[in-house]
Each structure stands twice: as C-alpha cells, then as structure tokens.
C-alpha positions as CSV (number, residue, x, y, z in Angstrom):
1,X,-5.8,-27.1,-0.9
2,X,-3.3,-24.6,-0.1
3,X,-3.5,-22.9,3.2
4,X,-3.6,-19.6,4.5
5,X,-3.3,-17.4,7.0
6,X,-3.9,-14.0,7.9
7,X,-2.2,-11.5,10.5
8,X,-4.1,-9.1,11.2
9,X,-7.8,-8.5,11.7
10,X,-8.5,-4.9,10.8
11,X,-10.1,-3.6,7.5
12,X,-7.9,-5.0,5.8
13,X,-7.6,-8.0,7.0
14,X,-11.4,-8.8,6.6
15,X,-11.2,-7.3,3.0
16,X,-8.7,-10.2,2.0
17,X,-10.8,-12.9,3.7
18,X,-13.2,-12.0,2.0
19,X,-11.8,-11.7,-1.7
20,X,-10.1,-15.3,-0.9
21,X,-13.1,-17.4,-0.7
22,X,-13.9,-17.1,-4.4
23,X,-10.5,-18.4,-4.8
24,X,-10.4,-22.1,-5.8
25,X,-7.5,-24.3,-4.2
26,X,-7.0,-21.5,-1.4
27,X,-8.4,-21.7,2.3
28,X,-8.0,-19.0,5.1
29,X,-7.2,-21.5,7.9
30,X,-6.7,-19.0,10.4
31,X,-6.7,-15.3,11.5
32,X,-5.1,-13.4,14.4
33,X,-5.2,-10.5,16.2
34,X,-3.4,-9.4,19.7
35,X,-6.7,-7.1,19.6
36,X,-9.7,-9.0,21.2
37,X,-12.2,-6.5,19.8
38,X,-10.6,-7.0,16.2
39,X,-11.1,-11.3,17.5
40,X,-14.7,-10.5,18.1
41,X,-15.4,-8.2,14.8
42,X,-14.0,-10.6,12.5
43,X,-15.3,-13.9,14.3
44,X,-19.3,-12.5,13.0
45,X,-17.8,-13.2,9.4
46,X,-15.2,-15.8,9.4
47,X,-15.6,-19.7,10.7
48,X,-12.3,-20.4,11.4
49,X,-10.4,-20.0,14.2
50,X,-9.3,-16.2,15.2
51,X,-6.1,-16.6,17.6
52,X,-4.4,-13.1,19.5
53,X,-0.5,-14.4,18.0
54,X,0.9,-15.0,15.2
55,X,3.4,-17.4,16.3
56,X,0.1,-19.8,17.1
57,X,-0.8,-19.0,13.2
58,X,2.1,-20.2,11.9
59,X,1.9,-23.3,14.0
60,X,-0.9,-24.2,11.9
61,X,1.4,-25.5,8.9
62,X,0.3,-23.0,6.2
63,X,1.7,-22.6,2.9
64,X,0.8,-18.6,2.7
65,X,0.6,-16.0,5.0
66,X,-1.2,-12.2,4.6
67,X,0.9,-9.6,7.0
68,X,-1.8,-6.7,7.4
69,X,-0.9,-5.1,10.6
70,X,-0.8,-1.6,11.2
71,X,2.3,0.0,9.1
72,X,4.8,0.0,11.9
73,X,4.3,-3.5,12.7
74,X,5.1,-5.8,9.6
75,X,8.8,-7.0,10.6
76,X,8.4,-9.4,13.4
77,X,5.4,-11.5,11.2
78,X,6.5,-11.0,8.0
79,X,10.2,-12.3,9.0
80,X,8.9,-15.5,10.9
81,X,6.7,-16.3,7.9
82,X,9.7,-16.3,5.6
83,X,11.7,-18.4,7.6
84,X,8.9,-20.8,8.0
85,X,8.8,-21.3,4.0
86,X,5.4,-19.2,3.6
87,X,5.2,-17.3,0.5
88,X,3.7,-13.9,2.0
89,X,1.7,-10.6,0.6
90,X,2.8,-7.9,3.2
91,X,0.2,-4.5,3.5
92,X,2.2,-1.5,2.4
93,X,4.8,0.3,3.4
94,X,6.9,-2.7,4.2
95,X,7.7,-1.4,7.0
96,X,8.5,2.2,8.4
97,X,12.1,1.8,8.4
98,X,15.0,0.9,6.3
99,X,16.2,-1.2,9.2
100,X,13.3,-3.0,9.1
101,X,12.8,-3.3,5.5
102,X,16.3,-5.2,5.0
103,X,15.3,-7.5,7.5
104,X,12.2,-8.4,5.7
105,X,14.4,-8.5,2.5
106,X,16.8,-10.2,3.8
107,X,14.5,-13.3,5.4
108,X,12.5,-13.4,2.2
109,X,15.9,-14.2,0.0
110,X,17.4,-16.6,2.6
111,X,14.2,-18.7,2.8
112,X,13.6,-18.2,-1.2
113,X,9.9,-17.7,-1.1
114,X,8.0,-15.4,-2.8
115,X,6.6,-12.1,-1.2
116,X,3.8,-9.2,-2.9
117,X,4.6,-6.1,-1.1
118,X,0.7,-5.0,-1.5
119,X,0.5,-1.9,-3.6
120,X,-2.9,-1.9,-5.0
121,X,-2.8,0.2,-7.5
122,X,-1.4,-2.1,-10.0
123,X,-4.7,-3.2,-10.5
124,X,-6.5,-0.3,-10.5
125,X,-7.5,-0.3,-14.2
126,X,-7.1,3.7,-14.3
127,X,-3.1,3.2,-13.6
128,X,-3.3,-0.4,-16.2
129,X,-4.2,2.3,-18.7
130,X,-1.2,4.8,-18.1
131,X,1.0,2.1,-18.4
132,X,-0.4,0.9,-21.6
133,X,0.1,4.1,-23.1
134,X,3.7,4.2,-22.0
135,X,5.0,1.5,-23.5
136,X,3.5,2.0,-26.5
137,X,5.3,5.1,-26.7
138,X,1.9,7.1,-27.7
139,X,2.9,9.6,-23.8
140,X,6.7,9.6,-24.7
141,X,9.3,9.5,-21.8
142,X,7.7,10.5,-18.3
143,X,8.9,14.6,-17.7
144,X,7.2,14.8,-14.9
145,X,4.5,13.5,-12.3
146,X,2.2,15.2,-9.9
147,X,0.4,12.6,-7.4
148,X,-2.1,13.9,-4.3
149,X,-2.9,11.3,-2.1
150,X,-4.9,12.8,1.0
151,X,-6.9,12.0,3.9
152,X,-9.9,14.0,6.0
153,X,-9.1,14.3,9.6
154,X,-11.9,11.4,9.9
155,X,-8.7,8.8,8.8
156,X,-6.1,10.0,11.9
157,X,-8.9,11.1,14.5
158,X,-11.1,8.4,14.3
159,X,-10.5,5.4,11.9
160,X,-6.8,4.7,12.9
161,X,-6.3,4.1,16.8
162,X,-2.3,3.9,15.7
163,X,-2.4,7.3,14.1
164,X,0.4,9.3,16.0
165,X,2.9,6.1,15.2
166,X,2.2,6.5,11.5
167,X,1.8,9.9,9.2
168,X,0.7,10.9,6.2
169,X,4.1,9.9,4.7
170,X,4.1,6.5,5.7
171,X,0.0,5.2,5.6
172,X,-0.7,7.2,1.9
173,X,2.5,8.4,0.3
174,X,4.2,4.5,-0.4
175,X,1.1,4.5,-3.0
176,X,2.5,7.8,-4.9
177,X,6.3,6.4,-4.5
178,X,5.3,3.1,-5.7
179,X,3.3,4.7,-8.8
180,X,5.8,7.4,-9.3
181,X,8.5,4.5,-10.2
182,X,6.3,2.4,-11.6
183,X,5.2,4.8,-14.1
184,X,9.0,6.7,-14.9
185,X,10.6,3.3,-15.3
186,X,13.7,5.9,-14.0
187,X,16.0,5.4,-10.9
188,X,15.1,7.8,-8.0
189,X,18.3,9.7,-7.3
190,X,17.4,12.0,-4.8
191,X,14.4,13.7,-2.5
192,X,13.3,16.9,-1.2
193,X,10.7,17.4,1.4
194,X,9.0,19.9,3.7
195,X,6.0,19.1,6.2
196,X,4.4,20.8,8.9
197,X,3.1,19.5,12.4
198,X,1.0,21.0,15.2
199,X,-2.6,21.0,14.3
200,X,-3.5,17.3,14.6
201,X,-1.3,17.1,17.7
202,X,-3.0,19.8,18.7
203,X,-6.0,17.5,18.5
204,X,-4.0,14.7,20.3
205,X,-2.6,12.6,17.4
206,X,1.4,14.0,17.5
207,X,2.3,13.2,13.9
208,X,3.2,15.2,10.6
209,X,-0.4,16.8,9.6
210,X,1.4,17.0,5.8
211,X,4.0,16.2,4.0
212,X,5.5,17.7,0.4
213,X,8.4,15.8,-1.5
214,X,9.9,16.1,-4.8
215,X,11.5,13.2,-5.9
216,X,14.6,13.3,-8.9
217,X,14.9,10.5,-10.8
218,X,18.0,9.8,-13.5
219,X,16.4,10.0,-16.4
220,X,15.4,13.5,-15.7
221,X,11.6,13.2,-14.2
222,X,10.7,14.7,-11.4
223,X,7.3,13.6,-9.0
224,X,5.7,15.9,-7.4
225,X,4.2,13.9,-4.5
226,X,1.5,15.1,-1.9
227,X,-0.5,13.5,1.3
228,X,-2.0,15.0,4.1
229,X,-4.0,13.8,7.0
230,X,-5.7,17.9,7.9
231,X,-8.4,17.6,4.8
232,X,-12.0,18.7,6.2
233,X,-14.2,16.6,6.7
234,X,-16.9,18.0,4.9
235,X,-15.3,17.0,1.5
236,X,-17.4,14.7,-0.3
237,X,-15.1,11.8,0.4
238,X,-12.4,10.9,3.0
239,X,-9.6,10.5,0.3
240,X,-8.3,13.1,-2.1
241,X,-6.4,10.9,-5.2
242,X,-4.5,12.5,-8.3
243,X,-2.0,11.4,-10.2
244,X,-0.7,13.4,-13.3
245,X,1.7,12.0,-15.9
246,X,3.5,14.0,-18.2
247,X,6.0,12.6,-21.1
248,X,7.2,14.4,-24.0
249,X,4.3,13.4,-26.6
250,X,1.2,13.2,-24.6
251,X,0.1,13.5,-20.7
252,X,-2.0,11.8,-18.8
253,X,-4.8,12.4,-15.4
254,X,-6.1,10.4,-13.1
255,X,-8.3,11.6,-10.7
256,X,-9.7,9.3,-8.5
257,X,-12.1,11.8,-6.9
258,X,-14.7,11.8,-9.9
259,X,-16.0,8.5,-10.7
260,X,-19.2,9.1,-12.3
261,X,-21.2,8.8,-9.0
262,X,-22.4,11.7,-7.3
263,X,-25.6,11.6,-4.9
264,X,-27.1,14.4,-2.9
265,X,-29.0,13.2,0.5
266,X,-28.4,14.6,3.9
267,X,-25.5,15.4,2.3
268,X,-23.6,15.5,-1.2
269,X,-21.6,12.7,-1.9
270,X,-18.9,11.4,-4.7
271,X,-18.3,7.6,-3.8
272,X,-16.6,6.1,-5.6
273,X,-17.7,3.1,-8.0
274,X,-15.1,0.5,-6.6
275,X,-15.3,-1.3,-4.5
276,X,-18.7,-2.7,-5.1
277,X,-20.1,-6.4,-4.8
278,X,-21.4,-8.1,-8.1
279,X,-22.5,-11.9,-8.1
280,X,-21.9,-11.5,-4.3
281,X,-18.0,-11.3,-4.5
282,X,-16.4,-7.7,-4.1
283,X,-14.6,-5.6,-6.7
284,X,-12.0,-3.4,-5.9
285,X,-8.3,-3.2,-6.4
286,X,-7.6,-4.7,-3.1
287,X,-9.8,-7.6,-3.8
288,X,-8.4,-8.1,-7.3
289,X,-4.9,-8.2,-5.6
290,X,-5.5,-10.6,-3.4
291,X,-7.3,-12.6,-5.6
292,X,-4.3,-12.9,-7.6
293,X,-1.7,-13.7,-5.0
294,X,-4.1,-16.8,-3.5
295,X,-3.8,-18.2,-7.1
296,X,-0.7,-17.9,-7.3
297,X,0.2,-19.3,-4.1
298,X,-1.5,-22.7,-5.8
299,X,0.4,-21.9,-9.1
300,X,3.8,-21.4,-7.3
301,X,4.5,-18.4,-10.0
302,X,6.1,-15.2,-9.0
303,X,4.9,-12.4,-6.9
304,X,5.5,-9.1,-8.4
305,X,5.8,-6.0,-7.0
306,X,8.4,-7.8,-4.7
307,X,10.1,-7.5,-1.8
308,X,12.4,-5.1,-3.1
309,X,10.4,-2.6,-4.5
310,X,8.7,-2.5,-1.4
311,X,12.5,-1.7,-0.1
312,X,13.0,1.0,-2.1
313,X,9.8,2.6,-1.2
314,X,10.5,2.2,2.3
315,X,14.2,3.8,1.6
316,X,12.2,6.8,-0.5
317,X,9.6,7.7,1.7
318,X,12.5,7.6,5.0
319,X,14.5,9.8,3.2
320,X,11.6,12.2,2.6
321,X,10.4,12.1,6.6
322,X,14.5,13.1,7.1
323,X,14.2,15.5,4.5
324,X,11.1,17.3,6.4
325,X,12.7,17.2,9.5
326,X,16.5,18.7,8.0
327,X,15.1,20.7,5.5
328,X,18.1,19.1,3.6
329,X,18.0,17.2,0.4
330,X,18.4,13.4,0.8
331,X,20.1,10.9,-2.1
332,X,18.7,7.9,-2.6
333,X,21.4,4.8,-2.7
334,X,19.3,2.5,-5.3
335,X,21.5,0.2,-7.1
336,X,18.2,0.3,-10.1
337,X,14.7,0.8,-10.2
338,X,13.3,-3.1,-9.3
339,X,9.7,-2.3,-11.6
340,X,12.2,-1.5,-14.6
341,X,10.9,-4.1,-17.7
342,X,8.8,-6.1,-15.3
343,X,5.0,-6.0,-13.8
C-alpha cells in the first residue's frame, strides 16, 4: 500500500482525499495544515491524523505527497518532498514566481521523481474532445484562441482569505496558459498584457481586479486570454469559462457556462453538471486527476503535465503580470513547448 500525504487542508485538499479513497493500493496517511480551523474542518471527514507542518508529514515515510496550498506557497513543500524521494502532484500555478518555479524544477530533477503540476483540464472531456479533433487534422493548425476564465467578487471577497497575495492572473489564468499551449502545440514567443486595479482594493483586497494578455506563439497563433475577479455576483454562477479554438479548417467552443442544467428557485441558476457524486464517489475533473496520479504512484509510470510545463506557465503568466504593470511587451525565453507530441 503506497502512502500518501496531503499539504494542505483547504477545498482542495479535502476534494483529493476524497477522490483517493476509491483508489486501490493508495492510502492518505496524513494531512496538514498550519491552519487549526482548516485541522478541525477536515478532521469531521478524514480518520487520520491532521498535523499544522509539513515537515511532521513527511516524517511519516510516505511514497507521495499532494502540495495544495494557497498559490504563493508551493515552494518550500513541494521542494522538501522532492528531496525526500516523494513523487508529488503540486495545485497550479507552480508557484507565483519564476524564482520559485526553478527551484521546484530543479529539486524534482535532482531527486528523479515524478511530479503532475495539477492542471485539471486535461481531463475535462470538453478539452479531450478539442484535442481529438486536432490531431486528426479535421480543425487544421490552431490560428487563434480566445479563453475567459473569470470569477464573481464572491471568489476574492469571501472564499479566499489569501486573496490580495494572489490575482486573477495567478489563481485562474495558469488554466488558459496551460490550455492555450496545450491546444497550439506552438512555442509561446512573446506576451502582451494590460490590467486594471482599484475597485477590489477599494473593497480591501489590494490586487489586479483584471487582467488582459495576448500571447504570440511561433507557429503564428495568437491566445486571447481573459480572467477577472470584479464579475457580479448576481451571475448565475461564480465562474465565467470559454475557450475558443480556431485552425484553418474548422473551429471549435467550449463554454463551460451552459451545461444543460438550469434551475429557477429563489433564484436562477446554471450549475454546472460536474462535479457530481454517482455510486457515492465524486466526478469531476479534479477528482478524475487525482484518481489518476494515486494509481500511478502504485504503477510507478510517468506523470504528465510535468514539472516543466508547469515552469513555463509560471514564466507566461510573470511575464504577463510585468507586462500589465510596464505596459511593455515581454518575450518569453522557452527553449520548446514541453506538451509538444505528448499528454
């Protein structure tokens, strides 16, 4: 039985507790948490022990380890699970900062373990069905791509107490980056951005309230990439999610926002279908994920996307946060495009 561990004891967290126990020769051994009232949520659904550090985790001996912290804090865990031998699945964005990023990187090739940088939408079927079509030719080369990934002010103001040391850019756009490349199969060359702040620091979260990026890639496509936190929250749903693929033969939409559903009670609604529990396990992308990286932590196969993918998206969605704040163009130093002919 291989062993695992989670950091973290958040939403996400608990999701991926959850969506292990169905997995056979996996165990969560442990979670932690320096947050006692995340200690006490996640204690009401999990037997084993809940510690405040990681470092009393990893003492346990486990073979895996799950990094979801908030965004800014994935460096110090997920570089002390490499070097302990763990094979790791860190939350996106790998981490806000090049800087950090490489040291991840770096940790994870020195120690040779494997480590899913958790971009979820490689198994959302919607995105499985792009990609079918593009390599079998029937959408052409990818033009162009036009992603919105947006949030209600419910997301900053109330569900993320680490709102002001995060944005828009770094908690939602890493999903548009990730699925721009994966979907161009193109090296990103360069990236323009604006973005505006003032109204949610206005509401006493100082971040970016949104943030606007068009990303060149050397095959000639250009994404169009979206996210903002200022969405009202009367929309029927905290997200907004598009994602629009144009090649030379055919195009494709996916719009996240209409999933068959719609109910009208106090108030109208559009929730979405996923996630959902059937046979009393959940179904959603997240839970499909990491389902996927507990069996292969008993199958020892490779993780994929990787730890440098989740570099590059970390180097893309800097440069576009430097962008906003220069108004300048930014290249983007990638040797190749990591997804290139693979997951």
């Amino acid at each position: 039985m291989k062993k695992i561990g989670i950091v973290g004891c958040g939403i996400r967290g608990r999701l991926y507790q959850r969506a292990l126990a169905s997995v056979e020769g996996v165990s969560v051994a442990a979670m932690c948490d320096p947050s006692m009232g995340a200690r006490e949520k996640v204690a009401s659904q999990f037997d084993g022990p809940v510690l405040e550090r990681y470092e009393d985790l990893y003492a346990l001996g486990l073979d895996a380890a799950i990094v979801a912290t908030p965004d800014f804090a994935h460096r110090d865990a997920a570089v002390a699970g490499a070097e302990a031998g763990m094979t790791l699945m860190v939350e996106k964005p790998l981490a806000t900062s090049l800087e950090d990023a490489r040291a991840i990187q770096a940790a994870v090739r020195a120690a040779k373990v494997e480590c899913l940088v958790a971009f979820e939408n490689r198994w959302n079927p919607h995105f499985l069905r792009v990609r079918q079509a593009l390599a079998e030719g029937s959408l052409g080369p990818v033009l162009t791509m036009t992603g919105v990934l947006s949030n209600t002010y419910f997301v900053p103001l109330e569900m993320l107490p680490w709102a002001s040391s995060s944005s828009p850019g770094w908690f939602l756009m890493p999903h548009l980056v990730d699925l721009a490349l994966w979907m161009s199969d193109q090296k990103p060359v360069s990236v323009v951005a604006r973005g505006r702040r003032g109204e949610l620091a206005s509401r006493g979260v100082d971040t970016w309230d949104t943030i606007h990026a068009l990303l060149s890639f050397d095959g000639g496509a250009i994404a169009n990439l979206q996210s903002s936190w200022v969405l009202p929250d009367s929309l029927p749903r905290i997200v907004d999610f598009r994602f629009e693929t144009v090649g030379s033969l055919g195009a494709t939409v996916v719009d996240m926002n209409n999933q068959g559903l719609l109910t009208a009670t106090k108030a109208f609604a559009a929730p979405w279908v996923l996630p959902a529990e059937v046979d009393g396990e959940e179904q959603s992308m997240a839970a499909w994920m990491a389902r996927y990286f507990g069996k292969r932590v008993v199958t020892g196969e490779p993780l994929c996307p990787g730890v440098d993918q989740g570099l590059l998206v970390t180097q893309i969605v800097e440069a576009i946060h430097a962008s906003a704040l220069s108004g300048q163009a930014q290249e983007i130093t990638a040797k190749a495009n990591p997804v290139h002919g693979s997951c």
